[in-house]
C-alpha positions in Angstrom: -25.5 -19.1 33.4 -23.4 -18.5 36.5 -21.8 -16.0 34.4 -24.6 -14.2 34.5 -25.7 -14.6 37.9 -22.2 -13.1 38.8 -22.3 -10.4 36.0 -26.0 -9.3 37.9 -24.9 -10.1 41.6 -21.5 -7.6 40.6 -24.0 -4.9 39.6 -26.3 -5.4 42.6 -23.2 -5.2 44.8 -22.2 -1.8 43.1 -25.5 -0.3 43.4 -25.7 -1.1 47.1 -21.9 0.2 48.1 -23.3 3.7 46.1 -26.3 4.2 48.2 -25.6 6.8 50.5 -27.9 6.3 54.0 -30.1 9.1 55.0 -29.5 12.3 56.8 -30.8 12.9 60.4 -34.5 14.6 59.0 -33.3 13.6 55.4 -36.7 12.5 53.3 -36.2 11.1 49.8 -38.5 13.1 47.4 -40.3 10.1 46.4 -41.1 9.9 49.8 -42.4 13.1 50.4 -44.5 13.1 47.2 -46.0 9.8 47.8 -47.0 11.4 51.8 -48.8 14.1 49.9 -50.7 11.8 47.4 -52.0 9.7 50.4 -52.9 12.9 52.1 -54.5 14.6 49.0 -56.3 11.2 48.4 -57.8 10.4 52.1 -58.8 14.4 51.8 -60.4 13.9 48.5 -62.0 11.1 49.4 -63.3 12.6 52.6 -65.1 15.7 49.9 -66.2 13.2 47.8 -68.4 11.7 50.8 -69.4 14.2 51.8 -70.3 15.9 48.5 -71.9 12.7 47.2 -75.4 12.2 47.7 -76.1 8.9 46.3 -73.6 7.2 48.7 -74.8 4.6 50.7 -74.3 3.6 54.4 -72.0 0.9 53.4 -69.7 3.1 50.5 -69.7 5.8 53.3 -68.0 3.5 55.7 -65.8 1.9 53.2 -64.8 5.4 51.6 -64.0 6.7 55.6 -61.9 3.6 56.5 -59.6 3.9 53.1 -59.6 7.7 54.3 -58.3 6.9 57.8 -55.6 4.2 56.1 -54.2 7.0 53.7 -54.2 9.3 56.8 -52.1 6.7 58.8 -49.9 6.1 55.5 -49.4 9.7 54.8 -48.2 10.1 58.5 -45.7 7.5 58.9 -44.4 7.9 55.2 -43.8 11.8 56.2 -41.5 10.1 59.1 -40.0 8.4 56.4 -41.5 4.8 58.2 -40.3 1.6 55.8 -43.3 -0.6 56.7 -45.8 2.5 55.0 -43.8 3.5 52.1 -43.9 -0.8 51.9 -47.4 -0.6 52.7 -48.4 2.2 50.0 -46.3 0.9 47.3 -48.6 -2.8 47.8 -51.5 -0.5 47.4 -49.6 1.6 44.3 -48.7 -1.9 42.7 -52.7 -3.3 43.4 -54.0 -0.2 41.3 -51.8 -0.7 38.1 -52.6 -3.9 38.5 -56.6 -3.0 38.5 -56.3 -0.3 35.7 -54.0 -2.1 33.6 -57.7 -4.9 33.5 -59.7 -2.0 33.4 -57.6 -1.2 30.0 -57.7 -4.3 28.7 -61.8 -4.4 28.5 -62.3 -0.5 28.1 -65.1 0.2 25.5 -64.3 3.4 24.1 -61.7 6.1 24.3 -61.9 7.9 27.6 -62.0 4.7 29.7 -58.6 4.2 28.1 -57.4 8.1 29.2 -58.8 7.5 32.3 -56.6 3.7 32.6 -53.5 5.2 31.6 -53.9 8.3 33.9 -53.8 6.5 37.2 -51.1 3.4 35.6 -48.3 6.0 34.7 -48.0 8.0 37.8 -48.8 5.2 40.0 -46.3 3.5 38.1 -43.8 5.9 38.4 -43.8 6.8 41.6 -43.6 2.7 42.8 -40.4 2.5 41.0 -39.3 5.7 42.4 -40.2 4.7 45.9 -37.7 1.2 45.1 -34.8 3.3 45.5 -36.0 5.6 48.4 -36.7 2.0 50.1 -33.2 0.9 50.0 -32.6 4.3 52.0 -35.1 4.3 54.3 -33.5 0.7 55.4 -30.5 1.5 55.3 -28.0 1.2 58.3 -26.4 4.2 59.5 -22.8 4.3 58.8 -20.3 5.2 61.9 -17.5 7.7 60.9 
């Protein structure tokens, strides 16, 4: 067993001595893509309120607040912030989660389309942002 713990410890140790830190205005792509699907979202959001007129008081003001939060998360995630890219890949991992139970009781063939549509590319892009958070944290080196 301690074998093994080495064997993974060795390749964890490998992985971290090849990450390379980030340049001065560097942003890691998954980064950048995840800023514009919090933007595109909170603006989408904001249309569909607006749009939608069988919205209560209470969905308006619940729709508006997760509007300003992906606002806040596509700002500091486009100044490559740790504690938003963090933040949206908590909010990334909470969706599979929620779509992956959706799947499990869907009832007919496009609740399973519409499951596996937001799982993949939320999926994708959290373990994308993994690496791009080992960056972001990253010391600087002196030369």
């Amino acid at each position: 067993m301690e074998r093994g713990y080495a064997r993974s410890r060795a390749k964890a140790d490998e992985v971290r001595a090849n990450l390379v830190p980030l340049e001065p205005g560097e942003r890691p792509t998954a980064v950048t893509v995840a800023a514009i699907a919090a933007a595109l979202i909170a603006v989408g959001n904001v249309v569909l309120i607006i749009v939608g007129s069988d919205v209560d008081e209470e969905q308006r003001n619940g729709g508006l607040l997760f509007a300003a939060v992906m606002l806040v998360a596509a700002y500091f995630m486009w100044r490559c912030k740790y504690w938003a890219v963090l933040g949206f890949q908590a909010l990334l991992a909470i969706t599979v989660v929620i779509a992956s139970l959706a799947l499990l009781f869907a009832s007919n063939v496009e609740a399973v389309i519409r499951s596996v549509v937001v799982i993949v590319p939320a999926g994708v892009l959290f373990w994308f942002l993994i690496r791009a958070m080992a960056r972001l944290q990253m010391p600087t080196r002196t030369r």
